[in-house]
C-alpha positions in Angstrom: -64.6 -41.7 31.6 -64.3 -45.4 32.7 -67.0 -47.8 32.8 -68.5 -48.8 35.9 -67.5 -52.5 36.5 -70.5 -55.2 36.7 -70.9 -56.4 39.9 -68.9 -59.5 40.9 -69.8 -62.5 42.9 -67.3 -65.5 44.8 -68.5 -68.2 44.6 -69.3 -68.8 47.9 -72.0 -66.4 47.6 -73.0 -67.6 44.6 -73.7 -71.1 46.4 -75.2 -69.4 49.1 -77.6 -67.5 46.9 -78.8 -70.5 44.8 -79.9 -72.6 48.1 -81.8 -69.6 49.6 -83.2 -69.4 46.1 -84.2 -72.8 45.8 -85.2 -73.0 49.7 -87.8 -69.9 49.1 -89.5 -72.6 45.7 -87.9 -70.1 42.9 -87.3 -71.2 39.6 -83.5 -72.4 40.5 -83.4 -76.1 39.1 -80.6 -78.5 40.1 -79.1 -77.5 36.2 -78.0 -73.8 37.1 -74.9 -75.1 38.0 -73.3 -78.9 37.2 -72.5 -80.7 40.2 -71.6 -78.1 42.9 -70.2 -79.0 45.9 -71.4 -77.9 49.1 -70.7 -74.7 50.9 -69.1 -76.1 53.4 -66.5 -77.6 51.2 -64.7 -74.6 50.2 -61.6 -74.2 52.0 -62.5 -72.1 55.7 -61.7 -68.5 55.1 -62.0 -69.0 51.6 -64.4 -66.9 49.0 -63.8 -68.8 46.2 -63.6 -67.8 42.7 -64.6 -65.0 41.2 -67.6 -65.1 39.0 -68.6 -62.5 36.5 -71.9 -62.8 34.2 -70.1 -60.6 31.0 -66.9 -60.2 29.7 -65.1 -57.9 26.4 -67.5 -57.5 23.5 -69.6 -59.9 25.2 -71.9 -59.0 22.6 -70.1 -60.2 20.3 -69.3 -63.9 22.4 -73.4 -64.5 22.1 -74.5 -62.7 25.4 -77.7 -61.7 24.2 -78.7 -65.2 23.1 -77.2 -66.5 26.5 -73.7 -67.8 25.4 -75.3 -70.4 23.4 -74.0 -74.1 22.1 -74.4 -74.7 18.5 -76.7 -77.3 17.5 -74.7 -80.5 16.7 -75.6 -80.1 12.7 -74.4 -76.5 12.9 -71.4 -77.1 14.9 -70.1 -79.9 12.7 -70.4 -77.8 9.6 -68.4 -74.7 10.8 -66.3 -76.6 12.4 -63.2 -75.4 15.1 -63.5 -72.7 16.6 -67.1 -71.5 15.2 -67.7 -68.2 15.1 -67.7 -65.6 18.3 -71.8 -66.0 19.0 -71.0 -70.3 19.5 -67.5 -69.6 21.1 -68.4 -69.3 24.4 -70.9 -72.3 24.7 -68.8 -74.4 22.2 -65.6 -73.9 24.1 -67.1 -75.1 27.6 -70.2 -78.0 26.0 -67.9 -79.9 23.5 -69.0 -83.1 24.9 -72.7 -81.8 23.6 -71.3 -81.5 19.9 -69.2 -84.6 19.8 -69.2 -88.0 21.4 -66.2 -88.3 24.0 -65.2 -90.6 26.7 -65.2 -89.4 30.4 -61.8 -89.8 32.7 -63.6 -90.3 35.4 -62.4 -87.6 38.6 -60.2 -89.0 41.8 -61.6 -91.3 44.4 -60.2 -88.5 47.0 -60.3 -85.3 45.7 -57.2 -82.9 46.8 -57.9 -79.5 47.5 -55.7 -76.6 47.2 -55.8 -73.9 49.8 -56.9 -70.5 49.6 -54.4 -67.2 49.5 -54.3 -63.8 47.5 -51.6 -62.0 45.6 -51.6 -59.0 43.7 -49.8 -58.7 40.6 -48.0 -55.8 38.3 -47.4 -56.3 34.8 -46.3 -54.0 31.8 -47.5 -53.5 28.8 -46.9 -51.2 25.8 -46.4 -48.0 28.1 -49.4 -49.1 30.6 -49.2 -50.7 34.1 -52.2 -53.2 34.6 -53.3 -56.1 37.3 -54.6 -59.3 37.0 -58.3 -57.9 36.7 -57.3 -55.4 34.5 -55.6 -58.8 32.2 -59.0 -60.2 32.5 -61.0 -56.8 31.0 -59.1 -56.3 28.0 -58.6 -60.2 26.8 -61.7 -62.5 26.1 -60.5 -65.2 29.0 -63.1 -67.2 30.4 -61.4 -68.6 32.9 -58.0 -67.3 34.7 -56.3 -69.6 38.0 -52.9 -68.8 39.0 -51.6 -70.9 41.6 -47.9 -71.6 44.3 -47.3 -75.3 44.9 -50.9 -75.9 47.2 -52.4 -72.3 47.2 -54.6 -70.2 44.6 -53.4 -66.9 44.5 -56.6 -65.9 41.7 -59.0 -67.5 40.1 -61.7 -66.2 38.1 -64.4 -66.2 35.3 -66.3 -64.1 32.6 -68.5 -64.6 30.3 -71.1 -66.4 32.7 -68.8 -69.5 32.9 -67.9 -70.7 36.4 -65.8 -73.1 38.1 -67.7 -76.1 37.2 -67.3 -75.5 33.5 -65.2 -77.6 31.5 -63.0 -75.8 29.1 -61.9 -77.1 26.0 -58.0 -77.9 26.1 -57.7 -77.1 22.3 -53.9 -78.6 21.7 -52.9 -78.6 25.4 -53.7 -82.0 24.8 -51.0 -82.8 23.1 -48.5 -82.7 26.1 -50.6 -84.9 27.9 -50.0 -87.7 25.3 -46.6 -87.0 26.2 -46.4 -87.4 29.6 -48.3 -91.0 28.7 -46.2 -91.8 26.8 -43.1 -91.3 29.3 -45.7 -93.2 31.5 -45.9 -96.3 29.6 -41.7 -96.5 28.8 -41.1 -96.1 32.5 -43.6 -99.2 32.6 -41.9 -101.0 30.3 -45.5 -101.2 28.1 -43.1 -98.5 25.7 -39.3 -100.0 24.9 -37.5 -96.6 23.9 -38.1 -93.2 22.7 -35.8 -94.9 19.4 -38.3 -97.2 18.7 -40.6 -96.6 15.3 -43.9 -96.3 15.6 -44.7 -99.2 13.6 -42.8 -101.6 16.4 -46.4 -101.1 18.3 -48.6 -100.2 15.5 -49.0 -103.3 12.8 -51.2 -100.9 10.7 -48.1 -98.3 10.1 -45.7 -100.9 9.0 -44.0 -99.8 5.6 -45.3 -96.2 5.9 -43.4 -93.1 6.5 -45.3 -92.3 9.8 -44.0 -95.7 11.6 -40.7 -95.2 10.1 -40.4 -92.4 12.6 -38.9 -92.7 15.6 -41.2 -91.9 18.6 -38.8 -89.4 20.0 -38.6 -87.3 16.5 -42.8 -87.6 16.9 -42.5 -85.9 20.5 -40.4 -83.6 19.1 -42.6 -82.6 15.7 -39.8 -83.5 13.8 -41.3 -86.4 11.6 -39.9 -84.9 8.6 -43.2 -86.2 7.0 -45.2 -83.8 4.8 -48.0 -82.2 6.4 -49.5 -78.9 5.8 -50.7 -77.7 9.2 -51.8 -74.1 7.4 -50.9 -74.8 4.3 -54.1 -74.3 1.7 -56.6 -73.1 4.8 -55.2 -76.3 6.6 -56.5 -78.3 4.4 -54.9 -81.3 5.4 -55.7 -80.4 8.9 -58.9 -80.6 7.4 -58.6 -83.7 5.6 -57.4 -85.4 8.5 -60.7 -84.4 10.8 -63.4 -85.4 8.3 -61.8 -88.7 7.7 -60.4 -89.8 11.2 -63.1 -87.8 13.6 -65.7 -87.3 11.8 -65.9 -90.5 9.8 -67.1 -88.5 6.8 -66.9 -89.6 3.1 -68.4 -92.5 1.5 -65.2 -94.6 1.9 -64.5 -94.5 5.6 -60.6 -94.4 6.1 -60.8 -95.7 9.7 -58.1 -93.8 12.3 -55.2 -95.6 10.7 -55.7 -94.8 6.9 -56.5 -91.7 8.2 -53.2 -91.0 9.0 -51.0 -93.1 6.7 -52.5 -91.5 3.6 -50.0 -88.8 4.4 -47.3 -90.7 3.2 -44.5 -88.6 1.7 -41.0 -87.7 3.5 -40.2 -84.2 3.0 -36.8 -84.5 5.3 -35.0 -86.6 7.8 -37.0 -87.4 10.7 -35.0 -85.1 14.1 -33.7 -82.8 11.5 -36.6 -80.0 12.0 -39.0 -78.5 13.6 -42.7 -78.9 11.8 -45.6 -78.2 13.9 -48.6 -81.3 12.7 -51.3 -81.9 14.9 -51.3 -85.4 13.5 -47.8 -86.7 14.6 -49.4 -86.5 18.3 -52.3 -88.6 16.7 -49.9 -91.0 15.5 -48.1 -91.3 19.0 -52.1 -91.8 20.7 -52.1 -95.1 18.4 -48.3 -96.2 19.8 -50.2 -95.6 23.0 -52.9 -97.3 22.7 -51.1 -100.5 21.2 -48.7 -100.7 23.8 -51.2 -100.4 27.2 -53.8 -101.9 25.7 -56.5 -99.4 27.4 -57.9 -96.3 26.1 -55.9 -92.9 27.0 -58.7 -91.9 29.0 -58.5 -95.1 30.9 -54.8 -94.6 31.6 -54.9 -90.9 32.2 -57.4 -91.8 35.1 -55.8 -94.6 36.3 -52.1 -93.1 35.9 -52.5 -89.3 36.9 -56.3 -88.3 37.4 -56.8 -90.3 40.1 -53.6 -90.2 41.8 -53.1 -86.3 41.7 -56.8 -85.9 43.0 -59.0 -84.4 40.0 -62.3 -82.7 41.7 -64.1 -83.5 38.6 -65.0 -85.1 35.5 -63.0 -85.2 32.1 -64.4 -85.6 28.8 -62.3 -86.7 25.9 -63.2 -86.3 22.2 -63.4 -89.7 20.1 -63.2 -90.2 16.3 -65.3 -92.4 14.4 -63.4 -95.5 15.2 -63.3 -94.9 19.3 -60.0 -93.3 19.7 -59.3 -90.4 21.8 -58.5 -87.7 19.5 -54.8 -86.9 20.7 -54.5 -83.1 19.3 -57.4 -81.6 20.4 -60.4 -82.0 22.2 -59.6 -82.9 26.1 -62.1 -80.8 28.7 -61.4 -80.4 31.9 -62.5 -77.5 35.0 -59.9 -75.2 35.7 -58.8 -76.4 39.3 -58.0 -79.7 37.8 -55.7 -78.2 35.1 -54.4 -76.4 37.7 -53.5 -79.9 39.5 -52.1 -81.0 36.9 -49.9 -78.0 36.4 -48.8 -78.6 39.8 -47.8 -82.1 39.0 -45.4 -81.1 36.3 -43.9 -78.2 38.4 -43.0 -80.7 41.1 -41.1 -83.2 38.2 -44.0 -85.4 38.2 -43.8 -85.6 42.0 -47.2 -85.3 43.8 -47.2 -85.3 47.6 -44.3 -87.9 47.9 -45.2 -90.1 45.2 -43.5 -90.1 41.7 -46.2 -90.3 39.2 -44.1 -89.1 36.2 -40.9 -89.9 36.3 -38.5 -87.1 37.2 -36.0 -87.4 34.5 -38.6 -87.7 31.8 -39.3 -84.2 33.0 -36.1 -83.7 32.6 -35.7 -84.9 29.2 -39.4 -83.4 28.0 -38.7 -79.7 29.0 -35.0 -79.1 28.3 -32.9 -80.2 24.8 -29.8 -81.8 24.2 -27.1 -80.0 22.5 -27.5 -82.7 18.9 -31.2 -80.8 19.2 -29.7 -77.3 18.4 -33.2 -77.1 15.7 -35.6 -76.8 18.9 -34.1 -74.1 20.9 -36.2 -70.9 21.3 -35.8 -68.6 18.3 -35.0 -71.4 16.1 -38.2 -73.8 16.8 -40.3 -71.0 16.9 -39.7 -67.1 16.9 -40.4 -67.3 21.1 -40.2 -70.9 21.8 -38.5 -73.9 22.1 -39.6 -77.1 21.3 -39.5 -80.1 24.0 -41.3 -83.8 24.0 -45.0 -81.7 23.1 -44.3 -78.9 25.6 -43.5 -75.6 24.6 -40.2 -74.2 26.5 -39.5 -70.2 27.8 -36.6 -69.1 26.8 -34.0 -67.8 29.1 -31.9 -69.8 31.9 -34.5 -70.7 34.2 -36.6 -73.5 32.8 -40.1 -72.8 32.3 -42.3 -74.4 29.9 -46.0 -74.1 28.8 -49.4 -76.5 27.4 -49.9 -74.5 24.5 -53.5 -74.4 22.8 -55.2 -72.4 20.0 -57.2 -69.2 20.7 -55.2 -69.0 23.9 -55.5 -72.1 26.3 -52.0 -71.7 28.4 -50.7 -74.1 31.7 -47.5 -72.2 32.5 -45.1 -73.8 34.5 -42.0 -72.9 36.5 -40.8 -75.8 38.5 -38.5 -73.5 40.6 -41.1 -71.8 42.4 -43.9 -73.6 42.1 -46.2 -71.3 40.2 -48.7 -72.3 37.4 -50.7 -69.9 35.3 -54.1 -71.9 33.4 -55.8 -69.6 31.3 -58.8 -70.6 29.1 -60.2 -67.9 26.3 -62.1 -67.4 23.4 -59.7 -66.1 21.1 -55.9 -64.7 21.1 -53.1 -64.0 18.8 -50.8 -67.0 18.1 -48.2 -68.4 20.8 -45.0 -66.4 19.3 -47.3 -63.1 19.4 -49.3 -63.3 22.4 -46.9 -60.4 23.9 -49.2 -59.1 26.6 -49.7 -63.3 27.7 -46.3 -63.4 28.2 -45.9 -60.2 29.7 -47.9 -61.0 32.3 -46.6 -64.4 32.8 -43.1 -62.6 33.3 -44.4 -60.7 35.8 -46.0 -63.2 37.8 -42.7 -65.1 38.0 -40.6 -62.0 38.9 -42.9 -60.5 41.4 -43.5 -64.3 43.5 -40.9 -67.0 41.9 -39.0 -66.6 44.9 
């Protein structure tokens, strides 16, 4: 017997129900929902997203206690991703756990338009749709989008479209896209240049010995354990440079040089470490002389039209934490999504240059170590983007517990999911699956 499906609301009648609410003096405060826009700016013709109060094991996620946000002593303590009764709240309040800096949203926000599409996909023996995706994975958020139109977006869990969700390591590729930024400026000389050519405090380590396109690329050849021992020098790294913990504070810097041994040639292999992207946010930072949330506003926020506010996690000493912690609503990931499928193009003006694209989502033939299979069992590796295998280039923002952008420039379309939890990247079949169809069914 199937289960009878919880009711579902668009937004738009969402909206609607809130200001009759509040116009007949019930308890509706203006803190139900964060900066809503009014009814009469959704697209015409256009419901909006779906929202849905539950989700799978919902139990589970904290939906008896309301989908609460650990308290700031409790959340420090269990750290990333806290377990399943935080998740929900955690993954979509991180600016109430740590201190982060806010990218502020576009001047002019752009609006996508409004359409509908049906999708097919299989998996192990079974034939299942978008909704179906949505009932049998913890996602809080799905959007899929074509160049200007949202084809499906909706929510679970009680989360809606003015949540910001929690970018996990998406974050990563947009230090890379800064930092092809700042070299088409000229504020960056070279992808060949070390790390310590902008950062004094790396000089005669390992770390700025390392060319900055061997950084993009994870391939360091530096010694650090990602998993290794629990991840304890993923660990090691977080208490020292974000939390600030310890009676000797290391600062950001000594943070990161006290990994200091070479363990190959840097642009030999393929080593996923969150902290190379770290290392590459402090060549950022030295060379444009702004914070990255300054220069993401200023350099892509703003000019592709973000509807809202960012938040980015700081550590101790003020630096945006550049391997996790970026927040965002799903729309504006979705922007940004469309930004890389058009080459960095947005709406006749060339934000990110075209061939850095180029150069970020393919690999040359002296690169043989980063193509799919070899980088990872699914993947290959490009400049902090993971790439589809396959001849038509695709690439994804990959982020733990299953944050996805997926991109195919060709036809325009870009799938953002957000969730609570989901296999790794290499065995997130039924992710993929999906994503497979999507392309086949309207990549045209």
């Amino acid at each position: 017997m199937s289960k009878k499906s919880p009711p579902q609301r668009s937004r738009r009648d969402t909206l609607k129900g809130i200001a009759l609410a509040i116009a007949c003096g019930s308890n509706w405060t203006k803190s139900a929902i964060a900066e809503a826009p009014r009814i009469d700016a959704l697209p015409a013709k256009c419901e909006g997203p779906i929202l849905m109060a539950s989700g799978p094991d919902a139990e589970q996620y904290g939906a008896a206690y309301g989908y609460p946000v650990p308290d700031v002593a409790l959340a420090r303590t269990q750290g990333n991703p806290w377990e399943p009764k935080y998740r929900v709240g955690a993954f979509s309040h991180l600016d109430e756990i740590y201190a982060t800096r806010r990218v502020d949203r576009a001047t002019t926000p752009w609006m996508f338009r409004c359409s509908s599409a049906d999708v097919r996909y299989q998996f192990r023996g079974g034939q299942y749709s978008l909704v179906d995706y949505m009932s049998r994975n913890p996602v809080t958020g799905l959007l899929l989008a074509k160049d200007d139109e949202i084809l499906f977006e909706r929510y679970q869990y009680g989360r809606t479209d003015r949540n910001r969700f929690v970018s996990q390591s998406m974050v990563k590729s947009i230090i890379g896209i800064l930092i092809g930024i700042a070299i088409a400026e000229g504020a960056i000389g070279s992808v060949d240049d070390t790390a310590d050519a902008y950062v004094p405090g790396l000089k005669g380590t390992e770390y700025g010995a390392t060319p900055i396109r061997d950084l993009l690329h994870m391939s360091s050849g530096v010694d650090f354990g990602e998993e290794r021992d629990g991840g304890r020098d993923l660990n090691r790294l977080w208490k020292d440079m974000v939390l600030g913990s310890g009676p000797n504070k290391k600062g950001t810097i000594r943070s990161i040089t006290q990994f200091n041994r070479r363990a190959a040639p840097s642009g030999t292999r393929y080593h996923y470490a969150s902290i190379e992207p770290d290392v590459l946010g402090m060549v950022l930072h030295h060379a444009v002389k702004t914070s990255a949330s300054d220069y993401l506003r200023e350099k892509i926020w703003n000019q592709m039209g973000a509807e809202a506010d960012a938040e980015w996690l700081v550590d101790a000493d003020g630096f945006e934490v550049a391997h996790f912690g970026f927040n965002a609503v799903l729309r504006d990931y979705a922007r940004l999504g469309r930004l890389l499928a058009h080459d960095g193009a947005w709406e006749g003006r060339q934000i990110i240059p075209s061939q850095w694209m180029m150069d970020a989502t393919t690999i040359r033939a002296s690169d043989s170590y980063l193509l799919p299979g070899r980088a990872t069992r699914m993947f290959g590796y490009g400049y902090l983007f993971w790439l589809f295998s396959g001849n038509r280039r695709q690439f994804a923002l990959v982020g733990y517990k299953g944050q996805y952008i997926c991109v195919d420039p060709i036809s325009k379309l870009v799938m953002v999911q957000t969730a609570l939890d989901a296999p790794g990247a290499d065995f997130n079949d039924e992710a993929w699956s999906l994503w497979a169809a999507i392309v086949e069914q309207h990549g045209h």
